[in-house]
N, C-alpha and C positions, 0 to 999 in steps of 0.2 A: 504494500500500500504506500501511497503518497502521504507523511506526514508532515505536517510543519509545527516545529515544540517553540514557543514563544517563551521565553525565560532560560535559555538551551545553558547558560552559562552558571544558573543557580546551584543549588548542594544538590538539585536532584536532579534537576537539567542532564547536567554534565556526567550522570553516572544512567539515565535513560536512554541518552542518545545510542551511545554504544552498543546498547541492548537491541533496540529499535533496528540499527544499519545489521549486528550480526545475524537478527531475523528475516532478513534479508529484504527491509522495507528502503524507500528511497525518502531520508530526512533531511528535511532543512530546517536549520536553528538559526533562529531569532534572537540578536542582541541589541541593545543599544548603545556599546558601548565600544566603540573599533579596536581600542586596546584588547578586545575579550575574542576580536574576530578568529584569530590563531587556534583559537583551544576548540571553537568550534571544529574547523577543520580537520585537526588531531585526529578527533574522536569519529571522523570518519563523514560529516556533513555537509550538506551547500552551506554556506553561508550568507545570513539574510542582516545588517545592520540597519535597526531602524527602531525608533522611539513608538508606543504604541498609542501615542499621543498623540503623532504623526498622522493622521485619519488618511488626507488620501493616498499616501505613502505605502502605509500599509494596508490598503485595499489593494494597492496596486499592484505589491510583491506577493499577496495570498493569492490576489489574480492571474496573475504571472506562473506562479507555481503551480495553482491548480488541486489542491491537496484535498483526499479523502479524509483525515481528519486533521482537526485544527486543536492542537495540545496548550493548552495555558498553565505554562506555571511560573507564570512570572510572578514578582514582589518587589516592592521596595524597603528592605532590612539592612540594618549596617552586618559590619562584620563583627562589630562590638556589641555582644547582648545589653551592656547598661545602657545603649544610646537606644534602644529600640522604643522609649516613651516619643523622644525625638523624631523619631520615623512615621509616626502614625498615622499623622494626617496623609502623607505621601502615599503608603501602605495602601489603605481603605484606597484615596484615590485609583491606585490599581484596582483594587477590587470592584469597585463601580463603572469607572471611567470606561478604565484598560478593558474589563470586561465586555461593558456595552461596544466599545470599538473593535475588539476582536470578536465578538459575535454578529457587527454589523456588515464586515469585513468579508466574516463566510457568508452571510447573506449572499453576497454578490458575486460567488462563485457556487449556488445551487446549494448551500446550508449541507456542508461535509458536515460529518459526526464531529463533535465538541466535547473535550473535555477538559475539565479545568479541576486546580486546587484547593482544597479546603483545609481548613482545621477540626479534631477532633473532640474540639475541647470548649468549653465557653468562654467567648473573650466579652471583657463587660465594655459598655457606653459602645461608641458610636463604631469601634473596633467591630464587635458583636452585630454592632445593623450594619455593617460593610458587607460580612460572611456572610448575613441573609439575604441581603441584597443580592451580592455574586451568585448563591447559590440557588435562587429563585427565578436569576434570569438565564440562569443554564439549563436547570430544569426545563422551565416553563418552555422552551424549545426543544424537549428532548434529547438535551444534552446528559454528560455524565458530569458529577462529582466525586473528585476520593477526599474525603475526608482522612487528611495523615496523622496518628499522632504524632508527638513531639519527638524529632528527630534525634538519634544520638551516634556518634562513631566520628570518623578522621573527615575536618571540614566542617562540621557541627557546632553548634553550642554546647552541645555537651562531650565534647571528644573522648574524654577519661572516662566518665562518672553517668550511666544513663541517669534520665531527668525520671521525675511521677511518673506516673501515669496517664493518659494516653501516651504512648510512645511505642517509638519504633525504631531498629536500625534503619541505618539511612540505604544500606546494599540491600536491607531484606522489602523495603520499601521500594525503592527501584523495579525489583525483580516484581515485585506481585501484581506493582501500579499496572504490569503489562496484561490483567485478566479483564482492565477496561475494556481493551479493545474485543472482546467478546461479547462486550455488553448493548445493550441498544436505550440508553437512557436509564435514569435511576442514579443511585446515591450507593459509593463503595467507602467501605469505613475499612484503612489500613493500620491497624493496632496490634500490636501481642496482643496474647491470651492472660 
């Protein structure tokens, strides 16, 4: 299948993509960020640089490409877990914005399968109405969500030490995110047992 992973450079991005090309799908990863172009390629993908803020930009490149599905897993997070209060409004904004733009994006290449990122856990105030938002307008088109828990291993915030509960390794996460593509709509929750 033709994928396009919008976030190809995140903690999960970058360990899907790999996955995706040895199943012997044709991926192109999305960055905004041309210092990040390189690691796409690495890992074996076209490479797309483009802000998803960019509306006709990126209409133009999911156009161009043409992809059966359209993978969001982008965010706006530091690399610093205490700066993440910092980050939030930017955050959310992906979660609504970035969302409605890559869902309006596939529109206009015949609405390819959609799946996007969530969380598995409740985040309070307007954090919390972002993730319903995202995940109400994924839905509501038949798209997919994985709700992950909270990631842990090399690259992470918790690298050493897993976090509480919801949580997940970030490889075991990778590996499983890939039983979406079986799915035709609905809500997939990635957590240990």
């Amino acid at each position: 299948m033709r994928i396009f992973v919008a976030g190809a450079t995140g903690v999960i991005g970058r360990r899907l993509i790999p996955l995706l090309v040895s199943a012997g799908h044709e991926v192109t990863g999305m960055t905004r960020s041309p210092g990040k172009a390189n690691q796409i390629a690495e890992l074996g993908a076209e490479v797309i640089v483009c802000d998803v803020f960019d509306v006709q930009r990126l209409t133009s490149v999911i156009s161009n490409f043409q992809p059966e599905i359209v993978w969001h897993q982008l965010t706006d997070l530091p690399d610093d877990p205490a700066l993440i209060p910092n980050f939030s409004k930017a955050n959310n904004r992906i979660r609504r914005e970035g969302t409605a733009n890559l869902l309006n994006a596939s529109r206009a290449v015949g609405s390819p399968q959609f799946i996007a990122q969530s969380v598995a856990w409740q985040l309070p105030g307007d954090g919390g109405k972002a993730v319903l938002d995202l995940e109400n307008a994924v839905t509501s088109t038949g798209g997919i969500v994985i709700r992950y828990g909270q990631f842990y291993g090399p690259g992470t915030y918790y690298e050493s030490e897993p976090p509480s509960h919801p949580r997940i390794n970030i490889d075991d996460a990778a590996q499983r995110s890939l039983s979406a593509l079986e799915m035709h709509g609905g809500i997939l929750t990635l957590c240990e047992d």
